[in-house]
Every structure is written in C-alpha cells, then in structure tokens.
C-alpha positions in Angstrom: 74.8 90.2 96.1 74.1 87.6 98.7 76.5 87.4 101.0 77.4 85.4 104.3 79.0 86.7 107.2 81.5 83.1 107.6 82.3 83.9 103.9 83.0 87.7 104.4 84.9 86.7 107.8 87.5 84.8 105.7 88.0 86.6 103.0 88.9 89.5 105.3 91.1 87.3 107.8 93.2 86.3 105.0 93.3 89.5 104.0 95.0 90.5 107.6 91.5 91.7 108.9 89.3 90.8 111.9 85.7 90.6 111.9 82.7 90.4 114.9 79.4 90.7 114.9 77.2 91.8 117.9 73.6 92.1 117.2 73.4 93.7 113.8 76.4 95.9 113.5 79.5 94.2 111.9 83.0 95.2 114.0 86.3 95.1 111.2 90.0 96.0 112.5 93.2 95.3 112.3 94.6 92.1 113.9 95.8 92.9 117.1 94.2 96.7 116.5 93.2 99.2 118.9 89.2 100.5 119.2 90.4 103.7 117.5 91.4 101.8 113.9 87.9 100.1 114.0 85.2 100.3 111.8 81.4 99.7 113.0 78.4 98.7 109.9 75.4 97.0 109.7 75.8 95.8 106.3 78.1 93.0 104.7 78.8 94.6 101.4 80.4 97.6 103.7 82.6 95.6 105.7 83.7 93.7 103.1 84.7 96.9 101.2 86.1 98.8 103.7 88.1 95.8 104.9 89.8 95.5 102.2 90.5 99.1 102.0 92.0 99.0 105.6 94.1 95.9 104.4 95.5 97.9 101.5 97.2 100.2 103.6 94.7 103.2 104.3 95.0 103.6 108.2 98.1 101.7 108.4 101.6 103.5 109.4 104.0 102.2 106.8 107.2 101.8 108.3 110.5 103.8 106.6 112.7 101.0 105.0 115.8 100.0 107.0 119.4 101.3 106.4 121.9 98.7 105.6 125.9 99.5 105.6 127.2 99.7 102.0 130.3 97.0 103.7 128.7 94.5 105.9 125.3 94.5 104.7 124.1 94.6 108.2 121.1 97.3 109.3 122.9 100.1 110.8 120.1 100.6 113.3 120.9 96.9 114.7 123.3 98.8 117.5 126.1 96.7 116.6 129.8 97.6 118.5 
C-alpha cells in the first residue's frame, strides 16, 4: 500500500492521535501524552496500525463512571453541602 505521511497524520489526529517524524522513525502518542505512552517506527503501515490501536483504548486508563444521586440527579462526587 502506498501510503503518505500528511495522509496517515490525519487520519490519526482525527482519531485523537499525534504524529512526528524525525529523520526516518515515525513518533505516535496521545495528544497531550507523556514520552512513556509513545510509540517509535520507521514504517507508515505500523504507525498507522498501532495508532489506531492506541486510539481504541489499549494504553488508555478508562475512567470509572460517575455516581449520581437516585433524588437530585446530581454526581455525588461534586462535594455539594
């Protein structure tokens, strides 16, 4: 498949990924993501794969969902009174 890096680059950003390039190697994280969620490859093809992996949810913390009070409706971890 033949592949550009501006193509890859935007599927990934819309996918909630970041991609560099520095010499050969191809950089991929999470926006806003620290050095120890990214992902180093020379080829396209990988990036593009794994990228869409990592926007999928492997790596990510999931959050837990949020209480709400059975009454108000209001999240009971809001601190409210």
């Amino acid at each position: 498949m033949n592949m550009k890096y501006k193509t890859v680059q935007e599927v990934l950003r819309k996918a909630g990924i970041v991609m560099s390039k520095k010499g050969e190697v191809h950089r991929i994280n999470f926006f806003s993501g620290l050095e120890n969620t990214a992902y180093y490859t020379p080829t396209l093809q990988d990036a593009l794969d794994k990228g869409l992996g990592m926007a999928g949810g492997a790596g990510r913390v999931k959050s837990a969902p949020v209480a709400k009070s059975a009454e108000t409706g209001i999240p009971t971890s809001a601190g409210i009174g």
